[in-house]
C-alpha positions in Angstrom: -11.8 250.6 68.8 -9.1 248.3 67.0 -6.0 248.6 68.2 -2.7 248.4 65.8 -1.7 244.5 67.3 -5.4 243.6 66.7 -5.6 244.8 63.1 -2.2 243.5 62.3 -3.1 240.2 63.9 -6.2 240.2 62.0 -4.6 240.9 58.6 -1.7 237.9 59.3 -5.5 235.7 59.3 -5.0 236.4 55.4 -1.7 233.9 55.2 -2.9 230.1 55.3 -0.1 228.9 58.4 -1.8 232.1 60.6 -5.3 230.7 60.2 -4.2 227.1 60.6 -2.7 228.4 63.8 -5.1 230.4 65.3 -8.2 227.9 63.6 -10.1 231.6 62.3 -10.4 232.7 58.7 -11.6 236.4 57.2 -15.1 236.6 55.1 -15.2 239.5 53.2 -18.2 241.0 51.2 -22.0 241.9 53.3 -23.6 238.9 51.7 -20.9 235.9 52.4 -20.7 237.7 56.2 -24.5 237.1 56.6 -23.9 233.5 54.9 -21.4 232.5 57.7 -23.9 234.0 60.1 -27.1 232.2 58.8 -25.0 228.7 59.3 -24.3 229.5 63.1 -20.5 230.3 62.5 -19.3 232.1 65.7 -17.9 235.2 65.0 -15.4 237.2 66.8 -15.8 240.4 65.1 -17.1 242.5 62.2 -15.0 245.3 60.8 -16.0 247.6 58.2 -14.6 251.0 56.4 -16.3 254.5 57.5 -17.7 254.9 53.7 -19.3 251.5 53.9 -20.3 252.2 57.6 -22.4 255.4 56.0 -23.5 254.1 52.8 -25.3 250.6 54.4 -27.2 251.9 57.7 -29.5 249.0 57.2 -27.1 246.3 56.8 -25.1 247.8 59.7 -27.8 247.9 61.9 -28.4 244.6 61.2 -24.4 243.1 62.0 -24.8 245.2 65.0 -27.6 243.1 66.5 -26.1 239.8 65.1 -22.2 240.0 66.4 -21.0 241.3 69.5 -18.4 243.0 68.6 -18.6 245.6 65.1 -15.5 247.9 64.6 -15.5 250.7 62.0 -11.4 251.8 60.7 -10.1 253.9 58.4 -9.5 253.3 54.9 -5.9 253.0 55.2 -6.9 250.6 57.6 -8.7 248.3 56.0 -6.3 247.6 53.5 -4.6 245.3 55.7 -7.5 242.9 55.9 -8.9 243.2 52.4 -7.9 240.5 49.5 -10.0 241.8 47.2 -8.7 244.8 44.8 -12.4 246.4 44.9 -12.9 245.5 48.2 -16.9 245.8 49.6 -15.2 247.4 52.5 -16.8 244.6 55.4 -14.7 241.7 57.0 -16.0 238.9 59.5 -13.7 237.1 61.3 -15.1 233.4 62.2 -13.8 230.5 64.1 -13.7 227.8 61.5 -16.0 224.8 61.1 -15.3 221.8 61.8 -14.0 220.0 59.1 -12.9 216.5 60.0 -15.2 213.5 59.8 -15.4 209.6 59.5 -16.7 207.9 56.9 -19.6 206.7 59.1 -20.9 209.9 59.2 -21.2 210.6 55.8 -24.7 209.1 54.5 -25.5 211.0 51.1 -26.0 209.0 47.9 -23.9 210.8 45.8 -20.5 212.5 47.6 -18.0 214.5 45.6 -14.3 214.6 46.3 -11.9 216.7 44.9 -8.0 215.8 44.4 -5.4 218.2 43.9 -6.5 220.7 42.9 -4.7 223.8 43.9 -6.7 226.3 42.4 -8.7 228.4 44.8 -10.8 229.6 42.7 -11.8 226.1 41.0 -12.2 224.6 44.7 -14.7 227.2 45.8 -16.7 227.0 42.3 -17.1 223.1 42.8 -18.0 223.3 46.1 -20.6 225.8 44.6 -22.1 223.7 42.1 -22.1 220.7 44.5 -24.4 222.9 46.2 -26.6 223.9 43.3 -27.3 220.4 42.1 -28.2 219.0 45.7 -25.0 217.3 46.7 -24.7 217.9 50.0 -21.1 216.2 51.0 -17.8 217.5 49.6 -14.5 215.5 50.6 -11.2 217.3 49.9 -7.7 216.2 50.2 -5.2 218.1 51.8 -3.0 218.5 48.2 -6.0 220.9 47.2 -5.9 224.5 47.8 -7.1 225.7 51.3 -10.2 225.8 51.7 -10.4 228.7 53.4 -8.4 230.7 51.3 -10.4 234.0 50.5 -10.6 233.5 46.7 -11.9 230.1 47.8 -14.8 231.3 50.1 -15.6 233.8 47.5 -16.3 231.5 44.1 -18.1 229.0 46.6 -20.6 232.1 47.1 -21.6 231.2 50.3 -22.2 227.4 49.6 -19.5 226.7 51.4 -21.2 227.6 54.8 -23.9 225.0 54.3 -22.4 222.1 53.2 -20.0 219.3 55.2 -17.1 219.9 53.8 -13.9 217.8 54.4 -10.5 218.1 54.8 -9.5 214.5 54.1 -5.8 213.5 55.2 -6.0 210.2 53.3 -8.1 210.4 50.4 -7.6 207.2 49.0 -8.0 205.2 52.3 -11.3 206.8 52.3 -12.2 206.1 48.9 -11.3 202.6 49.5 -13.9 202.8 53.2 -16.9 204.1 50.8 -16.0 200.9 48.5 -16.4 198.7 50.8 -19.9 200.0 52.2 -21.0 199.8 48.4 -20.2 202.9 46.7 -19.4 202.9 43.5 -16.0 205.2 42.9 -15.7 207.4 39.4 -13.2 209.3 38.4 -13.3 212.2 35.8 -10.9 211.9 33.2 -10.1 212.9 30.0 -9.6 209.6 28.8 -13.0 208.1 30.4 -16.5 207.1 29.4 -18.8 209.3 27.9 -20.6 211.0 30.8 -24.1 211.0 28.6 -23.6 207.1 28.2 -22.7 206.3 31.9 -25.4 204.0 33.8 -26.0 205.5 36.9 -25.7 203.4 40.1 -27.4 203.6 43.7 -24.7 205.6 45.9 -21.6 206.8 44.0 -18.5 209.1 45.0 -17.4 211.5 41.9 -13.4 212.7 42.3 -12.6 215.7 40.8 -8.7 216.0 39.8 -5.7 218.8 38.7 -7.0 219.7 35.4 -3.0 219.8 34.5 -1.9 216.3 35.8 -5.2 214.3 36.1 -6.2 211.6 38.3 -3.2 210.3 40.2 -2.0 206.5 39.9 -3.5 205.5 43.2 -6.9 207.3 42.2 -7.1 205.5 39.0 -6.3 202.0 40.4 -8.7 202.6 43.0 -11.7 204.2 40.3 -14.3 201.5 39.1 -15.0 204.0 36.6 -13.8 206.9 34.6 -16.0 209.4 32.9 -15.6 212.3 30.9 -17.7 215.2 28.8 -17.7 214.4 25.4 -14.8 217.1 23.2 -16.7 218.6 20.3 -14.7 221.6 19.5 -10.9 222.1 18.9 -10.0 223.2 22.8 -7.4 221.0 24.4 -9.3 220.9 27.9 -12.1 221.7 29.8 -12.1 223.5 33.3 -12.4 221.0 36.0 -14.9 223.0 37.5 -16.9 223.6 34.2 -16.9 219.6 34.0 -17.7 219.4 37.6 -20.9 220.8 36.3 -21.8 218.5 33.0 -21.1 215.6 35.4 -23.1 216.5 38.3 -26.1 217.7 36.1 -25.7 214.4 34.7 -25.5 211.8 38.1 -28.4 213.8 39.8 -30.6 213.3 37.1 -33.7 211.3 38.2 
């Protein structure tokens, strides 16, 4: 049984300085909860509502033998620790992974890294299709939105369990690190190289920016390259996370 400090503690996990503090973050939805699972994630608890509890007996037998700890509430409940509208009606909570790292330790060939972007929902999408086209290292700086804000875990659909992902307190110090070790650093821009035209080299970090603003100063003194997708149509701009996809098709092509 939850008590009324537990659920209301649980529900303050929803607020980014409450799951700084207390290093745990909500999943929400059956198949991001077995996502966290499958990646080792410890889990503290699973809560779910009394009509999900009777409509899923497989999946809840399942959670059952996979978390030591799974709570049923009330609907009124629940409310407290959903952020979606049309809410599954099942919440993890997980201790967060770790998300700091040196340079040193990152040894992919390609690397993306994202720059302020505050949009949740772009975050999680790139982070997606990092995942899809076998980029397995995701550097993010600390102006992006949280990354484990739910709206982020949810359009990363799970990717973001199985990736490294990191939190990166100086993103252009570490740009400047993968330089020296022979990386070659691009930059999307709107103003850049045509992405179809762009000669791919041996190891390469790719920095997605804020649609809105674009590459920052320091990012584009830093970039050895900028690239863009090609405009055909009459739109002023494309989605950074749409483009996130052209480019990465594009630089893991063999």
């Amino acid at each position: 049984m939850i008590t009324k400090a537990e659920l209301k503690y649980y529900s303050s996990l929803l607020k980014k300085n409450c799951r700084d503090e207390e290093n745990k973050f909500l999943v929400e939805g059956e198949k991001l909860i077995l996502e966290a699972l499958s990646s080792r994630l410890e889990c503290e608890a699973v809560i779910c509502k009394k009509k999900f509890f009777v409509e899923n007996d497989e999946t809840v037998e399942l959670l059952r033998k996979l978390v030591h700890r799974f709570e049923i509430i009330s609907e009124k409940e629940f409310q407290k620790i959903q952020a979606t509208v049309n809410s599954q009606g099942i919440v993890g909570v997980f201790k967060k992974k770790p998300t700091k790292a040196s340079s040193n330790e990152i040894k992919g060939k390609l690397i993306a890294a994202l720059e302020g972007i505050n949009d949740p929902g772009n975050v999680g999408t790139i982070i997606r299709t990092a995942d899809w086209f076998g980029v397995k290292e995701v550097l993010i700086s600390n102006s992006c939105a949280d990354i484990y804000n739910p709206k982020t875990i949810r359009a990363s659909a799970g990717s973001f369990f199985h990736l490294t992902v990191i939190i990166d307190d100086n993103l252009i110090q570490s740009l400047d690190s993968f330089k020296n070790k022979g990386y070659k650093i691009l930059c999307a821009d709107i103003t850049g190289k045509n992405i179809y035209h762009y000669k791919k080299s041996e190891k390469e970090v790719i920095v997605f920016s804020n649609e809105a603003n674009g590459p920052s100063t320091e990012l584009l003194n830093i970039a050895e390259e900028r690239v863009t997708v090609p405009k055909k149509g009459m739109a002023e701009s494309l989605n950074v996370a749409s483009a996130s996809a052209v480019i990465l098709s594009e630089l893991t092509k063999n």
